[in-house]
N, C-alpha and C positions, 0 to 999 in steps of 0.2 A: 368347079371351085377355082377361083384365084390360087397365084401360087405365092403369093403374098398380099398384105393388108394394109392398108396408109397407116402412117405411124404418128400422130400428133403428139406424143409425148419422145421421143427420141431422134430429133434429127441430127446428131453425129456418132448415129450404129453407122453399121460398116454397109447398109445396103444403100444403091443411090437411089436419090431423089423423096426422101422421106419411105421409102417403103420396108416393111419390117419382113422381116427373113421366119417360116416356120421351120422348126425343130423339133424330130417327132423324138424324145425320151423314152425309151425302152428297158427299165430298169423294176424289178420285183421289188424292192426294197423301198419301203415308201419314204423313208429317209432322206436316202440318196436323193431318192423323186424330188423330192420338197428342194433340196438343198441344189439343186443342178437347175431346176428352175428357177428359183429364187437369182444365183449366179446369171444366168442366161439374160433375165428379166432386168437385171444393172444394165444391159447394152439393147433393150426394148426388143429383144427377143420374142416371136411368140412362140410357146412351148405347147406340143401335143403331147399325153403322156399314155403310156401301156406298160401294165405288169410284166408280161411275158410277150415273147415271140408273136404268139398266136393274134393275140390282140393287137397288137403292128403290124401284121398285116394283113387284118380286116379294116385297121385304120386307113393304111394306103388303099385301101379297094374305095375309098371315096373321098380322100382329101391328100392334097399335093404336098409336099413338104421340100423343104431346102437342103438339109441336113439331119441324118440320121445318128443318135448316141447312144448305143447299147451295152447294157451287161450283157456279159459272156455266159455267164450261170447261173440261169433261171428257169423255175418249174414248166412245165408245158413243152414250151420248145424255147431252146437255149439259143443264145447270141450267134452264133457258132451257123445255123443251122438257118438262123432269119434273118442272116448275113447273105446268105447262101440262096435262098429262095426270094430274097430283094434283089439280089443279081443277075436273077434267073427271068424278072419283068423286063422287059427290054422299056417301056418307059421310068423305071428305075435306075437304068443303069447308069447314068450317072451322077446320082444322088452320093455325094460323100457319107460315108456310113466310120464312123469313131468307133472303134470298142472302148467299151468304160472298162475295166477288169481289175481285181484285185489282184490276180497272178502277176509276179513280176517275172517269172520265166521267159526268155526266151522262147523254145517250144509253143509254148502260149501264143505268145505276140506273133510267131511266125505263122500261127495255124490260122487265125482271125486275119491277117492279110490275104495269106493263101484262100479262104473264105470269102473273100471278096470285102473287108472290112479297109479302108483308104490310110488309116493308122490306128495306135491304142493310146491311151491315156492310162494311168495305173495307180489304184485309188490305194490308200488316200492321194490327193490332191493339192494343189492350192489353186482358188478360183481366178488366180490368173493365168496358170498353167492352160484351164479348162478354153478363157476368155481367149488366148496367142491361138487355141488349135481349130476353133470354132471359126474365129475370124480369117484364117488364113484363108482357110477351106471355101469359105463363102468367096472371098476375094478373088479366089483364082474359078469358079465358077463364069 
């Protein structure tokens, strides 16, 4: 698989040369789901999406992604743990990985970097918050 895809609808996303950035969404809550793609899809994002842990990484067992955004507390196996086991692929390991979380603790935030998560986000949100941490991450790739 390509690890990105021409973009004929957004040529001032943040990737060069017209090419669109994958983001694989790791969030139970189909809500959130909808609402984080939709955001993502303002800057021609393409969005891969998974319930839980588990299903993210069967997704990476056969398609490349840019950027990974996860909830931390989700059934199967939690953010925490698929944080954990994406860092443990040595062709993952440098994939920036976000934790989405609703926890605003510290403890929290601390425990998802120490996991191997590259920052956190702390919902709710505002989708420009989302737009500064997505873009940075890419940029410095």
């Amino acid at each position: 698989m390509n690890r990105a895809t021409p973009s004929g609808t957004n040529s001032s996303g943040p990737m060069p040369n017209g090419w669109q950035a994958a983001i694989l969404i790791v969030e139970n809550e189909v809500s959130n789901r909808i609402l984080i793609e939709r955001v993502l899809s303002t800057r021609g994002y393409r969005c891969i999406s998974a319930s839980n842990g588990k299903e993210a990484l069967d997704i990476l067992d056969h398609e490349r992604v840019d950027l990974i955004l996860t909830d931390l507390s989700m059934p199967v196996l939690d953010g925490y743990r698929t944080a954990q086991l994406i860092r443990a692929r040595p062709a993952l390991a440098h994939v920036p990985i976000v934790a989405v979380t609703a926890y605003a603790l510290n403890d929290e935030n601390e425990a998802a970097i120490h996991m191997g998560c590259n920052e956190y986000l702390t919902k709710p949100f505002k989708p420009r918050q989302l737009l500064e941490v997505v873009d940075r991450l890419l940029s410095q790739r």
